[in-house]
Backbone as a ProteinNet text record, in pm:
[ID]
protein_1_A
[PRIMARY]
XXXXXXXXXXXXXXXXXXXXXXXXXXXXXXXXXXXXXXXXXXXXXXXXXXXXXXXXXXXXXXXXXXXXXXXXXXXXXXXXXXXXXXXXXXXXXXXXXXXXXXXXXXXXXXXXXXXXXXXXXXXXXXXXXXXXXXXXXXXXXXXXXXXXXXXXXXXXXXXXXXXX
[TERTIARY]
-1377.6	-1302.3	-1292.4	-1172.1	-1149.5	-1215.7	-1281.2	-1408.5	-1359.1	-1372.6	-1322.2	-1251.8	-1229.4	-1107.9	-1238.6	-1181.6	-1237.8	-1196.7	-1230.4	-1182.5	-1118.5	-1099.2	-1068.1	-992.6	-893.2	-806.8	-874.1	-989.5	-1006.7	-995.1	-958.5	-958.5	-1067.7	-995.8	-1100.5	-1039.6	-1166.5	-1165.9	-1036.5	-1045	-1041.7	-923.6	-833.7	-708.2	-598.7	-499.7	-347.8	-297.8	-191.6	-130.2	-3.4	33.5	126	249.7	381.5	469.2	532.7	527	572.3	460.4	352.5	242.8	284.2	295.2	329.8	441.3	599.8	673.6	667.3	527.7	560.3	458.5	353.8	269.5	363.2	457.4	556.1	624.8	675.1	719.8	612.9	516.4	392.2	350.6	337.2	329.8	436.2	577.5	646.6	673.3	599	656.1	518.2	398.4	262.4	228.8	308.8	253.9	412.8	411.5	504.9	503.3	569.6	522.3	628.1	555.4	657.6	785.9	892.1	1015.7	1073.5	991	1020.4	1002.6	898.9	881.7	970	1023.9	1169.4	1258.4	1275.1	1456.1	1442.7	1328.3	1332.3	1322.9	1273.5	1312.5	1394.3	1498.8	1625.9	1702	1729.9	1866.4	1790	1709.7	1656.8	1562.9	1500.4	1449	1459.9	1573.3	1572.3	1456.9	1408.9	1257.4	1278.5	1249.2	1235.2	1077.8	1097.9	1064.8	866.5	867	733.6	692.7	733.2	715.5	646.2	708.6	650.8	519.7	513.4	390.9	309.1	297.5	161.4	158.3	244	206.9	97.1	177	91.1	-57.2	-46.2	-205	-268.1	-176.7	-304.1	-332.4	-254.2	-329.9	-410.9	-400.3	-502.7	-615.4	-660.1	-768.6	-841.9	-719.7	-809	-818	-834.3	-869.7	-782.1	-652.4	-520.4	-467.8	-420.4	-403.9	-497.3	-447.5	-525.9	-426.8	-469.8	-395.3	-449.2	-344.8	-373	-240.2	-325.1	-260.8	-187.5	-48.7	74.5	134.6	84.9	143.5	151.3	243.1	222.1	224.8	232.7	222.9	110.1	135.8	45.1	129.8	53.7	106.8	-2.6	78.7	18.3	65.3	-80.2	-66.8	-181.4	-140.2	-224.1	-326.4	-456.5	-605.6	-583.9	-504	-522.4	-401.9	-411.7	-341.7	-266.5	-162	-48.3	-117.4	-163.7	-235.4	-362.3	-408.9	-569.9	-484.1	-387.3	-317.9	-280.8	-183.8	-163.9	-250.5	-390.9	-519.7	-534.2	-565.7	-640.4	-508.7	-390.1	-267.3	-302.6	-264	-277.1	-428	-531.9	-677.5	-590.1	-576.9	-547.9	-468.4	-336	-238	-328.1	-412	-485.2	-621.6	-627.8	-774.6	-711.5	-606.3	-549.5	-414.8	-370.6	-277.1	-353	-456.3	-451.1	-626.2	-714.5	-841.2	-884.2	-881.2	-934.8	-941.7	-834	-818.2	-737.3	-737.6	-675.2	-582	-702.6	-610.5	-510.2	-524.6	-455.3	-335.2	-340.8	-219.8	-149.5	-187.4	-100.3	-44.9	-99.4	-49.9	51.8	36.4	194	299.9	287.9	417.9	417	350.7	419.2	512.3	486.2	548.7	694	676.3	812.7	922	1031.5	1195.7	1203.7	1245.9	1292.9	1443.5	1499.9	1616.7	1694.8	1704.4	1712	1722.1	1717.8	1696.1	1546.3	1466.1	1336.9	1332.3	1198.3	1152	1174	1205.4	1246.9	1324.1	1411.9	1463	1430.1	1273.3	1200.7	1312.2	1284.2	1377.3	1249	1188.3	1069	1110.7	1199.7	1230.3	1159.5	1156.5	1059.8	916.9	848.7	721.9	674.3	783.3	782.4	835	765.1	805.6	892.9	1016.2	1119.5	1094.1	962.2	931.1	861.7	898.4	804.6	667.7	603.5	461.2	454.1	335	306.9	213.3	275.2	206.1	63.2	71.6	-90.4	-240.1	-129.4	-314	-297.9	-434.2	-427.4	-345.7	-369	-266.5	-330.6	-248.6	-300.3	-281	-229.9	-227.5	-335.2	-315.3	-487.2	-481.2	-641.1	-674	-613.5	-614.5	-549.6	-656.9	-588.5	-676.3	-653	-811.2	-728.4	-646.4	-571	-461	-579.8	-535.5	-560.1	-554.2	-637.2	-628.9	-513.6	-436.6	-356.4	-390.4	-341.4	-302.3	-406.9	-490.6	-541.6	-675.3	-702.8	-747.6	-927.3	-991.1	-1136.7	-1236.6	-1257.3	-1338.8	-1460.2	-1565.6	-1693.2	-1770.8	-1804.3	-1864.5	-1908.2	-1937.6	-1968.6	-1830.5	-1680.7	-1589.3	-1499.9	-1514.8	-1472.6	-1569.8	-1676.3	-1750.1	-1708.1	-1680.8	-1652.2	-1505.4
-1456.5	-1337.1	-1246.5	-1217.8	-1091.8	-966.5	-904.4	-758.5	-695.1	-611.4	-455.8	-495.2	-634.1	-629.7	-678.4	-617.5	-580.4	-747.3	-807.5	-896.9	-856.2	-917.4	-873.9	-755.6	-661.3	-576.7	-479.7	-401.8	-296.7	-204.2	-71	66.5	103.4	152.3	184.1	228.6	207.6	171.7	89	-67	-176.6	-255.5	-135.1	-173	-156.2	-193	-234.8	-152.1	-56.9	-2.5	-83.4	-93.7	-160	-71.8	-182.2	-130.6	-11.1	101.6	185.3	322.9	253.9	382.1	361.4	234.6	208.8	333.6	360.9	403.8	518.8	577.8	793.7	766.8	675.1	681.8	720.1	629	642.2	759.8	817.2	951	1062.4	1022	1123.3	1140.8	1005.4	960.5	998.3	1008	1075.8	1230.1	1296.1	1418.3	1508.7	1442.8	1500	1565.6	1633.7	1624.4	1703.4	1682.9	1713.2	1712.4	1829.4	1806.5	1702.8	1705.7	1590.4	1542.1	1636.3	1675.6	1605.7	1645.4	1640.1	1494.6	1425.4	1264.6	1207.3	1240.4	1155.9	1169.6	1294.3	1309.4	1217	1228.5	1112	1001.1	923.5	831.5	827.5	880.5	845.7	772.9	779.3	678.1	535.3	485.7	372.9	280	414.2	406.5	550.9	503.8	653.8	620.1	758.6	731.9	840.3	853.5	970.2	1076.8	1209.4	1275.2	1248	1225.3	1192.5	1051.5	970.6	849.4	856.6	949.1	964.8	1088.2	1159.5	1206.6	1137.8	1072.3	955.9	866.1	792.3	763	824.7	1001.8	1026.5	1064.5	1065.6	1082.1	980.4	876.1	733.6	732.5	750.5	772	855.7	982.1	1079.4	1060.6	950	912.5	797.3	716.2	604.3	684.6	820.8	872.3	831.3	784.4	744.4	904.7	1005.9	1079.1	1207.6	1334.5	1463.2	1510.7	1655.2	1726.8	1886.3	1965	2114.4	2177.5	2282.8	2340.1	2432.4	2457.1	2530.2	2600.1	2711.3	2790.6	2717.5	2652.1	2599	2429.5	2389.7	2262.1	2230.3	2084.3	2021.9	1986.8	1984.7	1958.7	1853.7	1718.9	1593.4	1538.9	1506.6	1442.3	1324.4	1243.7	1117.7	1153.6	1088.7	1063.9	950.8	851.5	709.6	732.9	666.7	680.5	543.5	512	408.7	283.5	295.5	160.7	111.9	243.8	154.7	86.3	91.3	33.3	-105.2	-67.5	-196.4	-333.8	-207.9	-308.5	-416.3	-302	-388.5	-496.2	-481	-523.8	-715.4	-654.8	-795	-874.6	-813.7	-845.7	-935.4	-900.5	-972.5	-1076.3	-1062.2	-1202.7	-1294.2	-1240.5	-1353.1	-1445.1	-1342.1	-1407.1	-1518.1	-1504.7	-1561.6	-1675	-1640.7	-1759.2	-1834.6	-1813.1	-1904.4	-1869.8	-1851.6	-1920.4	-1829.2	-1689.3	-1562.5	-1596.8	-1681.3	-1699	-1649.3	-1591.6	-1505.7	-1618.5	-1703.6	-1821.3	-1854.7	-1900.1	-1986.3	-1902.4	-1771.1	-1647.6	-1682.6	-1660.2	-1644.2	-1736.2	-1905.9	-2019.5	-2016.7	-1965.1	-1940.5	-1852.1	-1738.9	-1684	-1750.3	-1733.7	-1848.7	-1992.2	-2049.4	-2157.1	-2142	-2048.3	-1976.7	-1954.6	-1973.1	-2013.1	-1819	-1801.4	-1672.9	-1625.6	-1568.6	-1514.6	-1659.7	-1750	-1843.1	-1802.2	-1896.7	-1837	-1853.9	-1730.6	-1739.2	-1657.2	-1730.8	-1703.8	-1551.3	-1559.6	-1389.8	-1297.5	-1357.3	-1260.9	-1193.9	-1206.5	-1157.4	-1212.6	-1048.7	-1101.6	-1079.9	-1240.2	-1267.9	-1231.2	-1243.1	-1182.9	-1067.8	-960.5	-842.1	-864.1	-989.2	-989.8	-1074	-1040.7	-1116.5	-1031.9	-964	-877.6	-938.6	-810.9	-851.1	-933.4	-906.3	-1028.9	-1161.7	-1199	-1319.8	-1372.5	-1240.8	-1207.5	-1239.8	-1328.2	-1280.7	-1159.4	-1044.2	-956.4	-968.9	-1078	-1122.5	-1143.3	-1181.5	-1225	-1088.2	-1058	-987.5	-984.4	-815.8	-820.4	-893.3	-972.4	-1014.7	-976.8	-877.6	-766.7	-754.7	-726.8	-765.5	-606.4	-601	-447.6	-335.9	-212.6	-163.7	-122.6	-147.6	-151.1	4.5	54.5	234	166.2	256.9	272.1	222.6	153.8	132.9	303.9	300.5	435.4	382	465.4	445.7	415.3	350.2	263.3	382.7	313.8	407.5	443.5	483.5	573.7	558.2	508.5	492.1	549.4	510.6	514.7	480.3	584.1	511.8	489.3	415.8	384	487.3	599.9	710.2	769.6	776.1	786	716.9	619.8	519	555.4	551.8	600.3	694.6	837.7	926.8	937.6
-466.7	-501	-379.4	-351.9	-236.8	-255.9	-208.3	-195.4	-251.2	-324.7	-382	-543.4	-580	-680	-753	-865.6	-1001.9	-1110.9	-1138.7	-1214.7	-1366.7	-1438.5	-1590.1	-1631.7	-1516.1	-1499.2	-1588.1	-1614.1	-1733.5	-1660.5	-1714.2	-1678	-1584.6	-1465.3	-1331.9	-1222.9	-1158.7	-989	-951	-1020.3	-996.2	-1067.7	-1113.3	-1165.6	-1124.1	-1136.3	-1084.9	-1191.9	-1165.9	-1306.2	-1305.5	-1423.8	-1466.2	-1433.6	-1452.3	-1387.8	-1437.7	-1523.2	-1598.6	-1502.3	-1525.6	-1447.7	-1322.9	-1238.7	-1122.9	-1088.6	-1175.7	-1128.2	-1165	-1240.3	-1230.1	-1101.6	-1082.2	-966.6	-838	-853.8	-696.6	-686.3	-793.4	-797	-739.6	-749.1	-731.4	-569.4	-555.6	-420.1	-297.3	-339.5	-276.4	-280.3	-458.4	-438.3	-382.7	-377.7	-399.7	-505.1	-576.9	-736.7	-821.9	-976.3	-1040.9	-1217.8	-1274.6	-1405.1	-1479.3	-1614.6	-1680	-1674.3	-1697.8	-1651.2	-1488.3	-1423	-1296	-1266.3	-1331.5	-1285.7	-1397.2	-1497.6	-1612.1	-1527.7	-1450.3	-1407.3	-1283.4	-1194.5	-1089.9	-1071.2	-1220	-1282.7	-1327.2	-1404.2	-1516.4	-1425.2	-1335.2	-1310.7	-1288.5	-1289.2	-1277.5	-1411.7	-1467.7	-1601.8	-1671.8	-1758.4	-1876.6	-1945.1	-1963.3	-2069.6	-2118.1	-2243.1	-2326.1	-2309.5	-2269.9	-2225.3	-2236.7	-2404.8	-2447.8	-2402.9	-2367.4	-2309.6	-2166.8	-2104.9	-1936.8	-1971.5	-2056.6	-2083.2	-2144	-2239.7	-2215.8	-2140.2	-2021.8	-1964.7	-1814.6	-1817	-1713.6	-1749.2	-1914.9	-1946.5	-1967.9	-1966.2	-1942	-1834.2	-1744.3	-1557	-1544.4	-1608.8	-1577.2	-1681.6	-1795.7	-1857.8	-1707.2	-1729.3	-1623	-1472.5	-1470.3	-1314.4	-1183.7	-1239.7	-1110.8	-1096.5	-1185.6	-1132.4	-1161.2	-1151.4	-1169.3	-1256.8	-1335.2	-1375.6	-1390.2	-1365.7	-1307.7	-1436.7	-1511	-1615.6	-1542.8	-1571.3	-1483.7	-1575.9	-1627.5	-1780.7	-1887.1	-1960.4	-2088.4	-2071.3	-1948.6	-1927.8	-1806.7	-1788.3	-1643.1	-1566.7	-1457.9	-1283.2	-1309.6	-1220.2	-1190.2	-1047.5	-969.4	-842.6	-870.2	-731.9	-766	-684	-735.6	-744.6	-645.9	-660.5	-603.2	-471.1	-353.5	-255.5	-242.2	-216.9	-252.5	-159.9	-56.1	2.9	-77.1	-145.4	-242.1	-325.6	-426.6	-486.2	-447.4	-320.9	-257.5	-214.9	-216.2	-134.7	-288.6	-405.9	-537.6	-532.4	-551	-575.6	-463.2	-367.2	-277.1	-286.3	-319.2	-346.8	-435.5	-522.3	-712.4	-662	-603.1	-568.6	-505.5	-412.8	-309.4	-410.1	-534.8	-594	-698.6	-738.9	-862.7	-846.5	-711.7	-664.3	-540.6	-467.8	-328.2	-353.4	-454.8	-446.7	-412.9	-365.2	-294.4	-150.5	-91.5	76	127.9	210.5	296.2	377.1	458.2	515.7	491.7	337.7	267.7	233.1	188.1	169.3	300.5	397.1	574.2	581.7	581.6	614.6	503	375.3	273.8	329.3	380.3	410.6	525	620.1	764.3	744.8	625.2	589.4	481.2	428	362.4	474.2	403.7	510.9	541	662	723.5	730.1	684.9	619.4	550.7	472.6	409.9	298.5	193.2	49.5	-5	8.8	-25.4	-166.2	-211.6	-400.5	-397.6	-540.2	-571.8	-431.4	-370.6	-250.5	-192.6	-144.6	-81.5	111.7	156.1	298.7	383.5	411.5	486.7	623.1	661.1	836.9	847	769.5	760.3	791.9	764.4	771.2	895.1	1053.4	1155.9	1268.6	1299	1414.5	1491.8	1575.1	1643.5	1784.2	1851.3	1941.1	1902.6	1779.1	1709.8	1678	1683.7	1646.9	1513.9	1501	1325.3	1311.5	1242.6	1163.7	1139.8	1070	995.6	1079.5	1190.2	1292.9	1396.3	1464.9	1528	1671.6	1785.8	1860.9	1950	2023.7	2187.5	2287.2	2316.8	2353.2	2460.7	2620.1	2741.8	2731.1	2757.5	2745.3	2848.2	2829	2927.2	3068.4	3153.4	3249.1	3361.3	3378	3481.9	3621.7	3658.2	3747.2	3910.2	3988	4087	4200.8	4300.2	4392.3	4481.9	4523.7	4604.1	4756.7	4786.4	4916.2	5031.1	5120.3	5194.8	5141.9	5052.2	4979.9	4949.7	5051	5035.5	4916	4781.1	4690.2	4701.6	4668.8	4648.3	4525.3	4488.8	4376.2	4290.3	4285.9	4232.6	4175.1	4249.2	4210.6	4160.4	4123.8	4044	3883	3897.6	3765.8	3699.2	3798.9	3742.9	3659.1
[MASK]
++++++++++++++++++++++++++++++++++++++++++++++++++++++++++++++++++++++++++++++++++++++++++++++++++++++++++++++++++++++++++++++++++++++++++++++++++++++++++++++++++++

């Protein structure tokens, strides 16, 4: 199992919200926080939800501790508790534990072997996950360290000034 992921998806730390919490989460995440109203209308053109619908959902986030809530006169203000990469982290933890054995290896050697602007599963446009000088993303940089500037021409250094 990949570190940090929670098995058996229960309310936590260690959960993935589903895609309905997922999308007032993203609203949140971009607005830093917003009351009920404000996360339906920034949803409606993508998902109309009826007004009471996006309020229990943001109080199931704020039971399972994804977001906060701050009383704002006769209603709540909601920002997220959870920051969009912990998400991402439990999120890719879970794909890597449940499709490829909890290997990381085995995840990399899959997208490296997936076709690059071609027709790939679910239209995922893998050219994205291949930097414009043909680096893979996934392994580290190779990159030679940077090295200080040479003294100019002439220029007698002594070991003490070079340290310094």
């Amino acid at each position: 199992m990949v570190q940090g992921m929670a098995k058996g998806g229960g309310a936590g730390a260690g959960e993935i919200p589903p895609p309905l919490e997922l999308a007032c989460l993203t609203v949140l995440w971009k607005r830093g926080e917003a009351d009920v109203g404000e996360v339906r209308e920034a949803m409606h053109e993508s998902r109309p939800l009826a007004y009471t619908t996006v309020m229990t959902v943001l109080e199931r986030l704020a039971a399972k501790g994804m977001v906060t809530r701050q009383k704002s006169g006769r209603s709540f203000r909601y920002a997220p508790a959870r920051n969009r990469e912990e998400i991402r982290a439990l999120a890719v933890a879970q794909l890597i534990d449940q499709f490829f054995d909890g290997s990381i290896a085995e995840f990399g050697r899959y997208l490296r072997a997936m076709p690059l602007g071609g027709a790939a599963p679910l239209g995922l446009d893998l050219a994205a996950f291949v930097e414009s000088d043909g680096r893979d993303p996934l392994l580290p940089s190779r990159e030679p360290a940077e090295t200080p500037p040479l003294p100019p021409a002439g220029h007698a250094s002594t070991l003490d000034e070079t340290l310094l």
